[in-house]
C-alpha atoms as one frame of an Amber mdcrd trajectory, in Angstrom:
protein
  40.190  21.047-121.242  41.643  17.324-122.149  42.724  18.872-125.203  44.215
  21.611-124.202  46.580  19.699-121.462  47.457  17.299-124.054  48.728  19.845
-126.360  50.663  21.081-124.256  51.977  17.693-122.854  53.336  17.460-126.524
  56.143  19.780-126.532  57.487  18.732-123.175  57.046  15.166-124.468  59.381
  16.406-127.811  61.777  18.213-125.891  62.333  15.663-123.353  63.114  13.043
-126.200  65.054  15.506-127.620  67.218  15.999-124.411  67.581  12.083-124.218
  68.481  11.896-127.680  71.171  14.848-126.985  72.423  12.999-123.896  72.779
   9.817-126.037  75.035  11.438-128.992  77.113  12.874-126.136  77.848   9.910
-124.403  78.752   7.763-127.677  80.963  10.599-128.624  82.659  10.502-125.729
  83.267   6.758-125.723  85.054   7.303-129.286  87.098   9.823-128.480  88.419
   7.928-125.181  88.869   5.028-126.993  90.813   6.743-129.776  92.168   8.601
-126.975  93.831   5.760-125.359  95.241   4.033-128.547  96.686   6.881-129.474
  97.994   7.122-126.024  99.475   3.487-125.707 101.068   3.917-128.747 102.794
   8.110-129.004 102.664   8.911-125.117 100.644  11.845-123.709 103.327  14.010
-125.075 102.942  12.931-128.327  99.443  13.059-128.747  96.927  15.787-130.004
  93.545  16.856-129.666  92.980  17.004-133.098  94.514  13.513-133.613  92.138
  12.629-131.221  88.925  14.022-132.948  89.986  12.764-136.134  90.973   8.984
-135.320  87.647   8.416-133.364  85.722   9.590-136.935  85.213  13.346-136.139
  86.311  16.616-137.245  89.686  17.959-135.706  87.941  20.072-133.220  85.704
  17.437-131.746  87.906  16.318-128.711  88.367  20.179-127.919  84.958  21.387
-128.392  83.893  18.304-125.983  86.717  18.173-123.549  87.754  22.021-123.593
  91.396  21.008-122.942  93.762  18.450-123.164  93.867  18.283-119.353  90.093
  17.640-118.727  90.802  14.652-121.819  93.670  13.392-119.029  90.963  13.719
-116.360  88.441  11.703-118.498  91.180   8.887-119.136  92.335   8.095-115.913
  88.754   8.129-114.983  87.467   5.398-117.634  90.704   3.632-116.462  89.559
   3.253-112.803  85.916   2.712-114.047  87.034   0.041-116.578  88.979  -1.869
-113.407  86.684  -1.521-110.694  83.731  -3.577-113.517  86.711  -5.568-113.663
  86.747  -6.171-109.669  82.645  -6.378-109.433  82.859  -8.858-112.175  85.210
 -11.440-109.907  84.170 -13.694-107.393  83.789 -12.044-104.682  86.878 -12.112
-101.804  86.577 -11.039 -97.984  88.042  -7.679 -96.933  91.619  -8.187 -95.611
  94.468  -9.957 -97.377  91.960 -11.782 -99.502  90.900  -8.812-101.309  94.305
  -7.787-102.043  95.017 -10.764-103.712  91.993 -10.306-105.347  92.940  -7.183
-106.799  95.941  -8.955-107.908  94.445 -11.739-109.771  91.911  -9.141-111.772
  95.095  -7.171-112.730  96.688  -9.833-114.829  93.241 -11.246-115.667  92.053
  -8.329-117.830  89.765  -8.947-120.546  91.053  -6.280-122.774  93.713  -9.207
-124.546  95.988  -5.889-125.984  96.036  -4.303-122.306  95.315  -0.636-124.053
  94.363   0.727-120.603  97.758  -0.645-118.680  99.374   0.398-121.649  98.390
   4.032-121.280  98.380   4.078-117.508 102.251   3.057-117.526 103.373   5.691
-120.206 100.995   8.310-118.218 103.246   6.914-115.042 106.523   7.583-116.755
 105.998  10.952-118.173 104.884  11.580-114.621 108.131  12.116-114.159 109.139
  14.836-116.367 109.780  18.192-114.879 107.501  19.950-117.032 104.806  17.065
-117.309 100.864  17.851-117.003 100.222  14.652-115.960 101.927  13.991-112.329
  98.870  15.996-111.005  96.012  14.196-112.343  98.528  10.703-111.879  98.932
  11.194-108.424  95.228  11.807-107.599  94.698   8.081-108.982  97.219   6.640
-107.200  96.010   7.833-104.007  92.725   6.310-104.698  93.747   2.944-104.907
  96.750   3.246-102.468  93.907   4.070 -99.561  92.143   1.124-100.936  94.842
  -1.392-100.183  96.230   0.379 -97.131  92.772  -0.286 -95.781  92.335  -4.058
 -96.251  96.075  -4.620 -95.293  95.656  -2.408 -92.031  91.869  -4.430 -91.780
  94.015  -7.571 -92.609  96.514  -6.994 -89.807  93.686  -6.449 -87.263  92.092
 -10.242 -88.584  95.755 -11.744 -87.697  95.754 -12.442 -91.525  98.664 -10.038
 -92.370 102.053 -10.537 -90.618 102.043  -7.210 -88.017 105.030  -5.770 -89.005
 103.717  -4.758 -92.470 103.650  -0.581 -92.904 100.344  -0.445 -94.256 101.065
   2.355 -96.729 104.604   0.651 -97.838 102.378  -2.523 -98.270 100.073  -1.024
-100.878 103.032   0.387-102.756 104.848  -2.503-102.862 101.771  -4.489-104.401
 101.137  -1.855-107.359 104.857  -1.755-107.385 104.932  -5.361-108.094 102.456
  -5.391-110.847 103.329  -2.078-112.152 106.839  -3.222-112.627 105.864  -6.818
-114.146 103.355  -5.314-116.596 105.959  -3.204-117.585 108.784  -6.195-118.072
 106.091  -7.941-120.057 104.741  -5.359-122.322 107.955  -4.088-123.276 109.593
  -7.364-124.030 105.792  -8.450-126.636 105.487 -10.777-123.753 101.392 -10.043
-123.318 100.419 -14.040-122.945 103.244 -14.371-120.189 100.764 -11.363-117.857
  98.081 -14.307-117.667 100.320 -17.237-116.774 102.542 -14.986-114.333  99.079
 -14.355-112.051  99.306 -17.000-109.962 103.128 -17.153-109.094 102.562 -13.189
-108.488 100.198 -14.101-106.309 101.502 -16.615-104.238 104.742 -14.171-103.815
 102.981 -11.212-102.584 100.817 -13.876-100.283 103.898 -15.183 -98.505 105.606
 -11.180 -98.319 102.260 -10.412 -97.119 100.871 -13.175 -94.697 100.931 -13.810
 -91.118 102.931 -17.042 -90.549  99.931 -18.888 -89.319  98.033 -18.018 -92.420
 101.300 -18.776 -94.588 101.731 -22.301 -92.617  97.610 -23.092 -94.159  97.676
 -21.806 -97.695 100.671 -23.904 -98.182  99.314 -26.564 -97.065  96.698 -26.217
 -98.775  98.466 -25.978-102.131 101.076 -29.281-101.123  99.493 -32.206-102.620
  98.196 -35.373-100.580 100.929 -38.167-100.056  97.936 -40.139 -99.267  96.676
 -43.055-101.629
């Protein structure tokens, strides 16, 4: 009887290593292809990329990326997913911050402290962001979805900031969080496009300190610069 149940323990034993091993090969597959994915992306545009560029430049054949993906869109769909993935590791990894104004400065401070030193993923989010905005792009769709995402995220600590008295009241939520990806959007941008990648570390903190004081209620503006002013005292 022992026997018989171990024989045929066996070939669920081999198939379930042989699922594991399947699941395994997938996911490092994928990881190539995204990565080749996205340098090809920083450096051609979504326009200007292929599939089969894709297969081949992460070590495959030229139908790898569309026998995985299926489509170029569900590839878009897997990017901008590894993107948000990549920066919310990036936001578990800091020290933590209170919900409210703290955590959007928080989520300023991990933005220009990435740890990726040839920003690949900025890179390929901003030229994803600008052919956004071509009448025929494939992209705006799949774009916009993200962007709501992390819109709601800051219109919810500025609206939970405004409640604390930390944010100054007359602060549109939803105009707030734009004007904060805005901000860094637009300097990442500057920087990147001018070889000016060392600058995006050194600019953090003067980012931050501007988008405190547009952001701040004038009580919590009056402390933090205090706080900053150095002692007089001997």
């Amino acid at each position: 009887m022992a026997k018989g149940q171990a024989a045929r323990a066996a070939p669920r034993r081999l198939l379930g290593s042989a699922r594991r091993l399947q699941h395994e090969r997938r996911a490092e597959s994928e990881a190539r292809l995204i990565a080749a994915a996205l340098g090809l992306l920083s450096r051609k545009g979504w326009v200007g990329m292929t599939l089969a560029e894709v297969g081949e430049t992460a070590g495959y054949s030229r139908g790898h990326a569309t026998h995985h993906f299926g489509s170029k869109g569900a590839l878009l769909r897997a990017l901008t997913s590894h993107i948000n993935h990549s920066f919310a590791q990036e936001m578990h990894a800091a020290p933590p911050s209170l919900p409210g104004l703290q955590a959007v400065l928080s989520f300023v401070r991990v933005y220009f402290g990435r740890s990726d030193p040839t920003w690949t993923d900025t890179r390929a989010l901003l030229l994803l962001l600008a052919e956004a905005l071509l009448e025929t792009s494939d992209t705006a769709e799949v774009v916009a979805r993200y962007n709501h995402e992390m819109f709601m995220w800051l219109e919810e600590n500025l609206r939970l900031g405004i409640a604390q008295g930390e944010v100054r009241r007359d602060v549109d939520p939803a105009f707030g969080a734009e004007f904060v990806v805005g901000a860094l959007r637009g300097l990442a941008q500057q920087r990147l496009s001018q070889g000016h990648v060392a600058d995006l570390c050194r600019d953090k903190d003067r980012l931050v300190q501007m988008i405190e004081r547009a952001l701040a209620a004038p009580s919590m503006s009056a402390a933090s610069s205090s706080l900053r002013k150095p002692s007089t005292l001997p």
